[in-house]
LUMKOLKE-226317 format. One line per field, with one value per residue (C-alpha): residue number from 1; residue in one letter; x negated, y negated, z. Coordinates in steps of 0.25 Angstrom, whole numbers. Layout:
LUMKOLKE-226317
nr = NUM|...
rest = A|...
east = X|...
north = Y|...
up = Z|...
END
This chain:
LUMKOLKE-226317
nr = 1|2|3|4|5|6|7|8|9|10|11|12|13|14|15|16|17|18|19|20|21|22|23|24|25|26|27|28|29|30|31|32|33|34|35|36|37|38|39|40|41|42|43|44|45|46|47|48|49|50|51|52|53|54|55|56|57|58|59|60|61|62|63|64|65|66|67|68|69|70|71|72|73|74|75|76|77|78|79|80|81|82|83|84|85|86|87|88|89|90|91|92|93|94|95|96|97|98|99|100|101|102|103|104|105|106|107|108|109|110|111|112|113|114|115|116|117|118|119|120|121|122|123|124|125|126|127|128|129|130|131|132|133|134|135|136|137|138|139|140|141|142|143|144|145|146|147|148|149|150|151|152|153|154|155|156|157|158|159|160|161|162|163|164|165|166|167|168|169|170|171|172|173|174|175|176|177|178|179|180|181|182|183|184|185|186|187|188|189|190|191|192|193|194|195|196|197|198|199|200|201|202|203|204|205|206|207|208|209|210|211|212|213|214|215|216|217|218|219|220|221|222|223|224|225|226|227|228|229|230|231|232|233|234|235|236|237|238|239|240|241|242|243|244|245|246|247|248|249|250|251|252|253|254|255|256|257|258|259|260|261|262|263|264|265|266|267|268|269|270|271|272|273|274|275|276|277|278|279|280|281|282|283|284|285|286|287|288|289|290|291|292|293|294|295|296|297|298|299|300|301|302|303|304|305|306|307|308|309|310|311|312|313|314|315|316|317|318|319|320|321|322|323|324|325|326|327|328|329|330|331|332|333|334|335|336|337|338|339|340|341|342|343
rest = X|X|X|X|X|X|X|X|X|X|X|X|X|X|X|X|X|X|X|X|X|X|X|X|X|X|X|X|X|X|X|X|X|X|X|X|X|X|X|X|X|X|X|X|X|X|X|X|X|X|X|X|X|X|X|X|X|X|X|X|X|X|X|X|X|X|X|X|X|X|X|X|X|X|X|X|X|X|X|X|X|X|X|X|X|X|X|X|X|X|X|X|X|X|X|X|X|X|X|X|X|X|X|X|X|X|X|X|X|X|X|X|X|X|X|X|X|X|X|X|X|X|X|X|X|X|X|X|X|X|X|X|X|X|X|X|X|X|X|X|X|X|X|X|X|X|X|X|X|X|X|X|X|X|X|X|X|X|X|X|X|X|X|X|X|X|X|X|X|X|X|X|X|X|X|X|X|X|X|X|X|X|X|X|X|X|X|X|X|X|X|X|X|X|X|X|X|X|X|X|X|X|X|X|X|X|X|X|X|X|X|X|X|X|X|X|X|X|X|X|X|X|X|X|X|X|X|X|X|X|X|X|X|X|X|X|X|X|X|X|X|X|X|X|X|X|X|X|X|X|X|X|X|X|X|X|X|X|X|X|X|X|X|X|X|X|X|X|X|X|X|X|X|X|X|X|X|X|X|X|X|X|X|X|X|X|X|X|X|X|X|X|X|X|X|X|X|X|X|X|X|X|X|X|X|X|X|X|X|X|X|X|X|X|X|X|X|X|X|X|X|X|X|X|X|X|X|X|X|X|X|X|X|X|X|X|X|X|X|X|X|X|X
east = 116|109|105|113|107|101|108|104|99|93|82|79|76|69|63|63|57|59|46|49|65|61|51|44|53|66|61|58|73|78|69|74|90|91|85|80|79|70|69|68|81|82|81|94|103|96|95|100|115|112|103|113|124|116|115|121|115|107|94|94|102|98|106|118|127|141|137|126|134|145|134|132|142|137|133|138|129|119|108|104|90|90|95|105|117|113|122|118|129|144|148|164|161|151|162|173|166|163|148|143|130|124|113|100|100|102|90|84|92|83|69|77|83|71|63|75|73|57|61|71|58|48|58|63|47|41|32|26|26|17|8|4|1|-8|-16|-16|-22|-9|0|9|7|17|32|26|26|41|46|57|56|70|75|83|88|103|101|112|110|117|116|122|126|129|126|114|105|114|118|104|101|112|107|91|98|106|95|94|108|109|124|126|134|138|140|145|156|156|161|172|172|174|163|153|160|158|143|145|140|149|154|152|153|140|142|141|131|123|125|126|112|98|95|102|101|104|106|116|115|116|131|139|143|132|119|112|124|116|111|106|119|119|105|107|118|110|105|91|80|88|81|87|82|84|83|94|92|87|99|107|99|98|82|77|88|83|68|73|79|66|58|65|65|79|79|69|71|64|66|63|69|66|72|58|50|40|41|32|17|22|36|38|44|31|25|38|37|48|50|45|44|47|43|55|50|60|66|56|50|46|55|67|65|63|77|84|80|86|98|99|97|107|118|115|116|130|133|130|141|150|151|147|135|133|117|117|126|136|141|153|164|166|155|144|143|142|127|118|104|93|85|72|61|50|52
north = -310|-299|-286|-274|-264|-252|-239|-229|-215|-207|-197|-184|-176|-164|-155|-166|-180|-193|-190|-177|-181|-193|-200|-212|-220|-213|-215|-228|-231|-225|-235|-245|-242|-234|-239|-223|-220|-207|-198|-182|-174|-168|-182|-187|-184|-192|-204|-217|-221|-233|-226|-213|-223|-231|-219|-219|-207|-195|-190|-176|-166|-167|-164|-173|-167|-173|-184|-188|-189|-197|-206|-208|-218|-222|-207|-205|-194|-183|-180|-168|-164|-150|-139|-134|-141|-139|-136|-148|-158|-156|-156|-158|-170|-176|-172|-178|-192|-191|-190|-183|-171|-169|-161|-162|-147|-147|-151|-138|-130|-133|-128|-116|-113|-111|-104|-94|-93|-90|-79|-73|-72|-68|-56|-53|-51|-50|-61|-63|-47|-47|-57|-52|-39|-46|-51|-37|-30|-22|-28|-21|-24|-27|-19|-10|-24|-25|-13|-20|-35|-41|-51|-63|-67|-60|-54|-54|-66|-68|-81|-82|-97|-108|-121|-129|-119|-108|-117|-121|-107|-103|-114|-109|-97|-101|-98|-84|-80|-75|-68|-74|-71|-81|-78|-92|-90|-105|-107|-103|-95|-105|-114|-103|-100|-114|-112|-100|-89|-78|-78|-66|-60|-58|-43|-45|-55|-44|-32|-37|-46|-46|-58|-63|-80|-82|-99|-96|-107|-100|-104|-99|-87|-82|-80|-65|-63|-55|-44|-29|-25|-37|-33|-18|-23|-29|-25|-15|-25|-37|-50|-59|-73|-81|-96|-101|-98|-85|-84|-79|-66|-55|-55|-43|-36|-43|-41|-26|-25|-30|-22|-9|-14|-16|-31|-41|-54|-70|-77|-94|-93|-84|-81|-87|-99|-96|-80|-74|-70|-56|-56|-44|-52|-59|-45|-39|-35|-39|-52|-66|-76|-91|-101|-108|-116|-115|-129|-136|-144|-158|-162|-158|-163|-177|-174|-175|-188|-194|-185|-193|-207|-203|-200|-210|-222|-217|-214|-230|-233|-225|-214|-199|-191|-186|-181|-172|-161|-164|-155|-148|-148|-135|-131|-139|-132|-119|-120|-113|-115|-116|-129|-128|-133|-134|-142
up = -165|-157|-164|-166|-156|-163|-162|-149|-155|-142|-150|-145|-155|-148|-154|-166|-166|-173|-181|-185|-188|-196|-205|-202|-212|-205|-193|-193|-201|-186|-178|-187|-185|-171|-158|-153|-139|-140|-130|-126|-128|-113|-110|-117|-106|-95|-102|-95|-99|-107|-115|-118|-119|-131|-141|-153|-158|-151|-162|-156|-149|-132|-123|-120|-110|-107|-98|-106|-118|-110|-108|-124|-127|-139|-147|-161|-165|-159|-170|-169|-176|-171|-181|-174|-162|-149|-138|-129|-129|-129|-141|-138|-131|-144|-152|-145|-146|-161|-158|-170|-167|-179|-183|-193|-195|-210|-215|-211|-222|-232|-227|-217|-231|-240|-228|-228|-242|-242|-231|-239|-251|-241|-237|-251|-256|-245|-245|-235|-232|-244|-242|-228|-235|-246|-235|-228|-240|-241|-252|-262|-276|-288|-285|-273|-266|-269|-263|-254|-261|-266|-275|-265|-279|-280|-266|-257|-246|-233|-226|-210|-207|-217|-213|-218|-219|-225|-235|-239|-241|-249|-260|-261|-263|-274|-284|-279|-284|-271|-267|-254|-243|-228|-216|-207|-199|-198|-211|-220|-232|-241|-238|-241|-252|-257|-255|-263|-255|-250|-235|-227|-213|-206|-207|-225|-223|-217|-225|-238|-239|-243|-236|-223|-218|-206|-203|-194|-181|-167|-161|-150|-157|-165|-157|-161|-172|-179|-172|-174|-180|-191|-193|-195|-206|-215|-225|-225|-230|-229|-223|-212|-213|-201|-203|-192|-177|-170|-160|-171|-173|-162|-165|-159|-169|-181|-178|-176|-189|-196|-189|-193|-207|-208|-212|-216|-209|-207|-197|-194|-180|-167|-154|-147|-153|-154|-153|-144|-149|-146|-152|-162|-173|-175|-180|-187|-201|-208|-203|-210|-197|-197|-184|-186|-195|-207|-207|-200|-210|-209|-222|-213|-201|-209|-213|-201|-199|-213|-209|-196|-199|-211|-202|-192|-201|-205|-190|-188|-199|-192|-202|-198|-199|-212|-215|-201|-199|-191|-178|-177|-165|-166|-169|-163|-148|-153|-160|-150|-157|-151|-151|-158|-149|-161|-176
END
């Protein structure tokens, strides 16, 4: 009796790569079960018939217009390794033939979380404020070096989006005995409630906290939501800590509101990357700088391929995805994040 052919996975991972995604143990475990057909992602839509019309599953999210994806006669499932949905495929068609699009996106929360939680320290005490004076000769001593230090513990927090890494968040801060409030028009009340924390419109989010999250994903509907006037209604000192995407933030505005000393703020992500040699954030007092680097740690990128072998074992029983978050209908080709070009 001949062999049962391996499944057909087309892997094009971009920007990622089976080395970064997987050890050698996992990956090896996916040689073993999958026959792989790797290749670049701008190449997926050109491939020959035979080949698109093999592939049980996609590792990666290229472009699949409509009449490659007519060709993909076998697809169960898009694995997405990217953070975020990319708007490069028709979603209502996936959909309508039960071809699940997931994405890898949550092993991020952990190390996005805790970085998040340093800054909010850093701003607090000013940290590294202080050490950059030390080494300038110019340091305050004892209480005259607290002037405008905060305690986070008890402070008011507000976090915008509540996903993943919202979530995450919310349980680091547990400790702090934080009162915290949510802004996620995505969810209903009773789910934040569930999770213990205080739903709020963006406008309360704003005003009444210390310290502002924002891990709200770019969609259709939110790119620059917060603006000069969501700025000027914080509170004076405050500190905005942006952990998600930089198209949510009008960032001249926020980098203006730092610069007049209105707020404090950190920021992981950036309108450019790299910024320009020139660019004034790079010398704006008031602002701690991150090169998108927050969840980029080896441990998590290893993750995502546990997560999809995981899921693609189930997928060969016939059962669903359950590691990887799984897209939405409704939701899915709304996302409007950038792809990241680096890891």
């Amino acid at each position: 009796m001949p062999a049962t052919p391996k499944p057909f996975v087309i892997c094009a991972p971009e920007p990622r790569s089976l080395d970064l995604i997987f050890t050698s143990d996992k990956l090896a475990v996916l040689r073993d079960r999958y026959e792989l057909f790797e290749t670049e992602a701008e190449a997926v839509a050109g491939l020959d018939d035979a080949t698109l019309a093999r592939a049980r599953y996609v590792l990666g999210q290229p472009p699949i217009p409509s009449e490659t994806l007519a060709k993909m006669t076998s697809l169960r499932a898009v694995l997405n390794v990217e953070s975020n949905l990319l708007d490069n495929m028709p979603y209502d068609e996936v959909f309508a033939r039960g071809i699940h699009v997931v994405t890898t996106g949550a092993v991020f929360a952990v190390p996005v979380a805790e970085i998040g939680l340093g800054f909010a320290l850093d701003l607090a005490r000013q940290i590294s404020a202080s050490d950059a004076d030390f080494k300038a000769g110019r340091e305050l001593w004892g209480g005259d070096g607290n002037l405008s230090a905060r305690l986070l513990t008890g402070a008011d927090v507000g976090i915008i989006g509540f996903g993943d890494l919202g979530r995450t968040l919310n349980r680091l801060l547990i400790g702090f005995r934080c009162n915290v409030k949510v802004h996620d028009p995505w969810l209903p009340p009773s789910i934040l409630q569930d999770h213990q924390v205080a739903p709020a419109s963006l406008d309360e989010v704003l005003k009444d906290s210390d310290f502002v999250f924002v891990m709200a994903a770019v969609t259709t509907e939110n790119r620059g939501f917060l603006g000069a006037e969501e700025f000027a209604g914080m509170r004076p000192g405050a500190a905005f800590i942006l952990l998600s995407r930089a198209d949510v933030v009008d960032f001249d505005a926020l980098l203006d509101a730092v610069e007049r000393g209105h707020i404090l703020a950190a920021s992981d992500v950036w309108p450019e990357e790299p910024l320009p040699p020139d660019h004034r954030a790079r010398r704006l007092p008031g602002l701690i700088h991150s090169a998108h680097r927050a969840g980029a740690m080896d441990v998590a990128f290893k993750k995502m391929g546990d997560m999809v072998l995981e899921d693609m074992a189930l997928m060969d029983k016939g059962l669903p995805p359950m590691r990887c978050k799984r897209a939405e209908r409704e939701t899915a080709g709304r996302m409007r994040s950038k792809p990241v070009d680096t890891n």
